[in-house]
C-alpha positions in Angstrom: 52.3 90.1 131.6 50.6 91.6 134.6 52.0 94.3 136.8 53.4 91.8 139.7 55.1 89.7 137.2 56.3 93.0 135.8 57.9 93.9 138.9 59.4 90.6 139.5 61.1 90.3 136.2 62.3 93.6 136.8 63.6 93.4 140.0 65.6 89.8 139.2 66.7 91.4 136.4 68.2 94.3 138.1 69.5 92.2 140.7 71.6 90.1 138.8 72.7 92.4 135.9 76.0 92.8 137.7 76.7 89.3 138.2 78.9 88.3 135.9 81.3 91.8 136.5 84.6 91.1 137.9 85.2 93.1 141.6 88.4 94.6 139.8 86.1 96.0 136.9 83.9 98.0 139.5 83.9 101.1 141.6 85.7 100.8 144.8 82.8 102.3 147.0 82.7 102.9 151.0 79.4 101.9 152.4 78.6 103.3 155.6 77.8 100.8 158.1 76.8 99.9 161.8 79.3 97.7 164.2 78.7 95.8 166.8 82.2 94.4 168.9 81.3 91.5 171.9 81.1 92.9 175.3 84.6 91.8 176.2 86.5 93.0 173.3 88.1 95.5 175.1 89.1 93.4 177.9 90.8 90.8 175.8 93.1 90.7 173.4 92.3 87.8 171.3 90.9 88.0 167.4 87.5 87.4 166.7 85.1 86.0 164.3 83.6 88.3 162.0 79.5 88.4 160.3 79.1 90.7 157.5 75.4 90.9 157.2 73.5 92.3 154.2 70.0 94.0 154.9 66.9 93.4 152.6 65.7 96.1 149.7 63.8 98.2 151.9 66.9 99.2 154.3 68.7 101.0 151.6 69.9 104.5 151.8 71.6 106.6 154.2 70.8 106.1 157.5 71.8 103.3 159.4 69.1 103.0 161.9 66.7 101.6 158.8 69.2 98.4 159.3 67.5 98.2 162.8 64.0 96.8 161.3 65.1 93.5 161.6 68.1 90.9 161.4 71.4 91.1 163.5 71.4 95.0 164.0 68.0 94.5 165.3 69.1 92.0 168.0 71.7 94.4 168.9 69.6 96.8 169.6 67.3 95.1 171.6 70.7 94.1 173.8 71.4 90.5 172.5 74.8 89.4 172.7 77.0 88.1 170.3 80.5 86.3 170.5 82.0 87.9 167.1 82.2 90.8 165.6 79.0 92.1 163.3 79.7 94.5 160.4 76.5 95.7 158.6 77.0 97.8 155.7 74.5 99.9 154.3 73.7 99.6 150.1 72.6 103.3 149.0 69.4 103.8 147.3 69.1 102.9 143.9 71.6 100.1 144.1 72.0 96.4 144.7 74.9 94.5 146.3 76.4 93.7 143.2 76.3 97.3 141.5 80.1 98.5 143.2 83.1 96.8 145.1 81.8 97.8 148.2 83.6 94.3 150.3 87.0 95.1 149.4 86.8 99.0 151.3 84.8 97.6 154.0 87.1 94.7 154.6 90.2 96.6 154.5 88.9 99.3 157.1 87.5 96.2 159.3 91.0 94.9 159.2 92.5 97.7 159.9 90.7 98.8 162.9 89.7 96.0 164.7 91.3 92.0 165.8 89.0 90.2 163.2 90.2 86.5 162.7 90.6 86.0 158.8 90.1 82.3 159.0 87.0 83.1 160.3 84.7 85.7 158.1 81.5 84.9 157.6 78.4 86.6 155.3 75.1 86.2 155.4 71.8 88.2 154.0 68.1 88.2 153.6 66.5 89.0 150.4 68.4 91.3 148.4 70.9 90.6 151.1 70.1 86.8 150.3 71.1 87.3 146.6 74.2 89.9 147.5 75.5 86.8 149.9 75.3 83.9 147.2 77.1 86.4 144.4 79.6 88.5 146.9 80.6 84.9 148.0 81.1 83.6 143.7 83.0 87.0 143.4 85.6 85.8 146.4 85.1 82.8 146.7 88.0 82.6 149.0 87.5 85.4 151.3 84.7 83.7 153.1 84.9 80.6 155.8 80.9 79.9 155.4 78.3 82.0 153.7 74.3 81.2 155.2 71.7 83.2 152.5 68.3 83.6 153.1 65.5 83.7 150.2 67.8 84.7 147.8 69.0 83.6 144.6 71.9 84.0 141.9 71.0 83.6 138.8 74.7 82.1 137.5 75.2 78.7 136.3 78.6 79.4 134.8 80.1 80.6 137.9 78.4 79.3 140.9 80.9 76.0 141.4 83.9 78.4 142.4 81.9 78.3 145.6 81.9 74.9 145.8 84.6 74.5 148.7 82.8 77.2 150.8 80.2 75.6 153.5 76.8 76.9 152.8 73.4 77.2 154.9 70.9 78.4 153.2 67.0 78.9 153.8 63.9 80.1 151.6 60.5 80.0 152.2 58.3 77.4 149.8 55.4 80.1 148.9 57.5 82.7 148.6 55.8 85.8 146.5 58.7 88.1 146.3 62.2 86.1 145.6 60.8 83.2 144.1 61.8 79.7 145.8 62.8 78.0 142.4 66.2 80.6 142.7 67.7 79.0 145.9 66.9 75.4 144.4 68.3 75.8 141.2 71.3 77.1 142.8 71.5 74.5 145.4 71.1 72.2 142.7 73.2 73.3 140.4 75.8 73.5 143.3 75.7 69.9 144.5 76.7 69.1 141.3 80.1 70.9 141.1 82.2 67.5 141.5 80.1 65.6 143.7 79.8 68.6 146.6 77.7 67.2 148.6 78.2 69.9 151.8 75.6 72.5 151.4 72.5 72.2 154.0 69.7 73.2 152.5 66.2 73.9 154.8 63.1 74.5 152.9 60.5 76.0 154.9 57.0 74.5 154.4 53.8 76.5 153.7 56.3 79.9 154.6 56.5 83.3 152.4 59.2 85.6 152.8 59.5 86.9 155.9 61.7 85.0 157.2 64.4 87.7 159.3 62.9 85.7 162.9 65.4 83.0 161.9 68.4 85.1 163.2 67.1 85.1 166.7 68.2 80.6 166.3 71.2 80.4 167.7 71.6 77.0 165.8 73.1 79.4 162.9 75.8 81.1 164.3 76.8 78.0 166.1 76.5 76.4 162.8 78.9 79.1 161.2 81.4 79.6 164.2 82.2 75.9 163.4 83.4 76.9 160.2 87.4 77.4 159.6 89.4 78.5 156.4 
């Protein structure tokens, strides 16, 4: 086995180790994270849609402005404006998204704190974001109105259809050399065929690798999610 297949295994395996753990049977841990609230939040009094958005491997650690490489914190910065709330937590070195409960602190501090509609939560990520979207989403699989993951996988078979109600977009790139594309079809597969589900959109991007953060500048996505109601 040579060293970049090394790697790989490793790093799949690592990602997905947690997977099958229950959120109950983990740590209740309080990422840090960045916030972004829509211009006239202050001015109005009405609830709004919230994006929990998971960053890529490379972001991890402690300080937040690493989330601005790319992705939704990255459009804020650069001034774009957004009609929901955006939560972006921040996965400490050394960990994945599925090595504590980090959703159910950040949740409850999001609700407490700010008018975030609960019908209308969304999650998305990119890489190990990607994979933390498709298994936060199988470990509450009712907490979320859509989920859209990019390149990312989930390497569970036995608990993948508890998603099968939940609208999902999802992207990877066909020559992908990091998170191989196989993951996302499998899954996709795997989740058409939870009773004839037949809703999950599925774009496979021809002769495209794995960076693939520009899609978040297409609005097409978030006006694809804010369609999307519990």
């Amino acid at each position: 086995m040579n060293r970049y297949f090394l790697c790989l295994f490793f790093l799949i395996s690592s990602l997905f180790a947690n997977a099958q753990t229950k959120p109950a049977d983990k740590a209740k841990v309080k990422y840090e994270y960045s916030l972004y609230l829509p211009k006239d939040y202050q001015v109005n009094k009405r609830s709004y849609p919230l994006v929990i958005y998971l960053h890529g491997g490379s972001q991890r650690g402690n300080d937040l402005n690493k989330l601005n490489e790319y992705g939704p914190p990255q459009l804020v910065q650069q001034g774009k404006d957004f009609p929901f709330i955006i939560a972006s937590p921040q996965c400490p070195d050394g960990k994945y998204w599925s090595t504590d409960n980090w959703l159910d602190p950040l949740y409850s501090d999001l609700l407490a704190n700010y008018r975030i509609d609960p019908k209308r939560v969304y999650l998305t990520g990119i890489s190990m974001g990607g994979n933390g979207t498709w298994q936060t989403a199988v470990a509450y699989p009712d907490k979320f109105a859509a989920i859209v993951p990019l390149c990312g996988g989930c390497d569970d078979s036995t608990q993948i259809c508890r998603i099968k109600h939940l609208p999902v977009w999802t992207f990877h790139g066909m020559v992908d050399d990091k998170v191989p594309f196989g993951l996302t079809d499998r899954l996709v597969k795997r989740l058409r065929s939870c009773q004839g589900r037949d809703q999950v959109r599925f774009t496979q991007l021809v002769k495209e690798g794995h960076e693939i953060q520009y899609l978040y500048q297409r609005k097409k996505i978030y006006r694809w999610l804010l369609k999307q109601h519990q």
